[in-house]
N, CA and C of each residue as an Amber inpcrd file, in Angstrom:
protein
   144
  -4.9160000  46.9110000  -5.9180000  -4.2520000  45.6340000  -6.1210000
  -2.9220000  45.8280000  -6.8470000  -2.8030000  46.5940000  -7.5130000
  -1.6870000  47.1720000  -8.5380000  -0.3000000  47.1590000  -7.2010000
  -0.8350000  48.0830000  -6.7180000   0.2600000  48.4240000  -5.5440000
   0.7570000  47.3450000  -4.8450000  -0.1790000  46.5150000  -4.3840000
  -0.1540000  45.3690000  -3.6150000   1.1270000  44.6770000  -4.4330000
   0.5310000  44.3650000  -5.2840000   1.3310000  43.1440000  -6.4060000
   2.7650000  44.0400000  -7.1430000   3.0800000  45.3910000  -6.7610000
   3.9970000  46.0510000  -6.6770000   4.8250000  45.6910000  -5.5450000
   4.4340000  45.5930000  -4.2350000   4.9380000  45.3210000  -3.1640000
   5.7610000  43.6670000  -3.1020000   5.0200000  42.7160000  -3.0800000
   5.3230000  41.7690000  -3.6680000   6.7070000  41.4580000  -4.4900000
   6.3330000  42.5370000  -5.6550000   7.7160000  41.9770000  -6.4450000
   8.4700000  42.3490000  -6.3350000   8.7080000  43.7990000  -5.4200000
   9.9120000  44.3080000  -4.9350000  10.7140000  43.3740000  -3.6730000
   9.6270000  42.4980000  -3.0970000  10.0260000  41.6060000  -2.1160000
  10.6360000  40.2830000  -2.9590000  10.9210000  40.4440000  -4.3030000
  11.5370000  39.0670000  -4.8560000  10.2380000  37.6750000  -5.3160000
   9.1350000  38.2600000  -5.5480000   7.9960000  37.6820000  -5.7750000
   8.4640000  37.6250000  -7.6300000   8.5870000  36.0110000  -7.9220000
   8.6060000  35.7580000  -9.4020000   6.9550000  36.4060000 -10.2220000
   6.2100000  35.7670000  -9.4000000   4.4370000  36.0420000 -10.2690000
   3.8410000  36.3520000  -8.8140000   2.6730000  37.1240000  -8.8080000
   1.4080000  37.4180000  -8.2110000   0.1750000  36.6170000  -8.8590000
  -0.6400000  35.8970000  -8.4250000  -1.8530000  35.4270000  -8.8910000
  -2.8250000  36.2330000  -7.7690000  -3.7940000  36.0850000  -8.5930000
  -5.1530000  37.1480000  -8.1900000  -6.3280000  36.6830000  -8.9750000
  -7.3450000  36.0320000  -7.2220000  -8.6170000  35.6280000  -7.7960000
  -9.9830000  36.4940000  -7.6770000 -11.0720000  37.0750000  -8.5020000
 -12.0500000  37.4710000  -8.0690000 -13.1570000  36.6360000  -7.8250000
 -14.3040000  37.9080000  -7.3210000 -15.2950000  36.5440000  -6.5350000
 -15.6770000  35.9540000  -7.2570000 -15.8190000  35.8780000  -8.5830000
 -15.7420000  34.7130000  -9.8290000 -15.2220000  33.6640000  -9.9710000
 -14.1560000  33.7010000  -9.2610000 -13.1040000  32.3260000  -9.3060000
 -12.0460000  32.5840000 -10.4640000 -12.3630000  33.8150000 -11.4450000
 -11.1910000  34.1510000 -12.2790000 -10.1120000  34.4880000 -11.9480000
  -8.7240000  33.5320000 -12.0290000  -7.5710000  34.0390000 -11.8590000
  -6.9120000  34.5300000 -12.6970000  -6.0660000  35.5540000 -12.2540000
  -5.1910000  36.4680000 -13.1800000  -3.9340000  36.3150000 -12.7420000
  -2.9600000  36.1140000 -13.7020000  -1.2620000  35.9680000 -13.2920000
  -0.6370000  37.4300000 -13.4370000   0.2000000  37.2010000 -13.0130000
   1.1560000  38.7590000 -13.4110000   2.5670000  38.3770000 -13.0810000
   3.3520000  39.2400000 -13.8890000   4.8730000  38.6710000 -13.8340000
   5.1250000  40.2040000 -13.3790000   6.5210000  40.7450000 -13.0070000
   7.2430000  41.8250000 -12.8350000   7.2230000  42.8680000 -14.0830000
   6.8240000  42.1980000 -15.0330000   6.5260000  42.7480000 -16.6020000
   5.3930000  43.0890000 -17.0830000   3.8780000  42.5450000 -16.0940000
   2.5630000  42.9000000 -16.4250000   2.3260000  41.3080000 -16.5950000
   0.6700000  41.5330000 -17.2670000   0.2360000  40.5850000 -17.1260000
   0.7530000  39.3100000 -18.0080000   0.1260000  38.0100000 -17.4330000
   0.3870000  36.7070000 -18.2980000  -0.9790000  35.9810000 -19.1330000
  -0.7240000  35.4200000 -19.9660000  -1.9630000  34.2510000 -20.4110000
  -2.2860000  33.4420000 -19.4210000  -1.3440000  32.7510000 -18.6500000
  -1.0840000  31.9980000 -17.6970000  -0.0720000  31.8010000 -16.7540000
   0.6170000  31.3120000 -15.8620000   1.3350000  30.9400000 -15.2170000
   2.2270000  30.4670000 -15.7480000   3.3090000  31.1380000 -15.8650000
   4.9180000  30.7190000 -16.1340000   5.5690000  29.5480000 -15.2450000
   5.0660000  29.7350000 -13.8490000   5.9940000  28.5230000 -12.6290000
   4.9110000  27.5530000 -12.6030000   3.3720000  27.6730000 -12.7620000
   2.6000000  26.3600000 -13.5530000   1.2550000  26.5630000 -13.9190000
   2.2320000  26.4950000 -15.2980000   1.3110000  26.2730000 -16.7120000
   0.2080000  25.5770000 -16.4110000  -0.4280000  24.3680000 -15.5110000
  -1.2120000  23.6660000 -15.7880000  -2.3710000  24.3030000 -14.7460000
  -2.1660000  25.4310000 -14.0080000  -2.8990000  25.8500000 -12.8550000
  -3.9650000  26.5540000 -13.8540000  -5.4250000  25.6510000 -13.2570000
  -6.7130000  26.9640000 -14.3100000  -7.1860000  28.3000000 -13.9660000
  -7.2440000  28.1270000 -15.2640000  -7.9730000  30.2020000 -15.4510000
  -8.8390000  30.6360000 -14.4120000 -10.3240000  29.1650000 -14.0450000
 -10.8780000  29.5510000 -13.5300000 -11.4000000  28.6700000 -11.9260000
 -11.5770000  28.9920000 -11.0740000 -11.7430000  28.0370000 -10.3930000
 -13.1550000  28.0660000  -9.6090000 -13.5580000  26.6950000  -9.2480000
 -14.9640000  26.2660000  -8.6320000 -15.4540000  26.3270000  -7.4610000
């Protein structure tokens, strides 16, 4: 996934989000990871 979300930001990708089969999402900026979503803050951690 690393690579993937490498690919991505070389294509001009601001954030990568990434869900597992949990429904846990993870943000990532060009800088590593986030607490949350920088382009939106209000999107949840986890989903149903």
């Amino acid at each position: 996934m690393q690579t993937k979300r490498q690919l991505y930001f070389e294509q001009g990708a601001r954030e990568v989000w990434t869900c597992d089969a949990n429904g846990s999402v993870a943000f990532f900026s060009p800088n590593g990871p986030l607490v949350h979503s920088i382009l939106f803050p209000e999107f949840p951690l986890q989903l149903t």
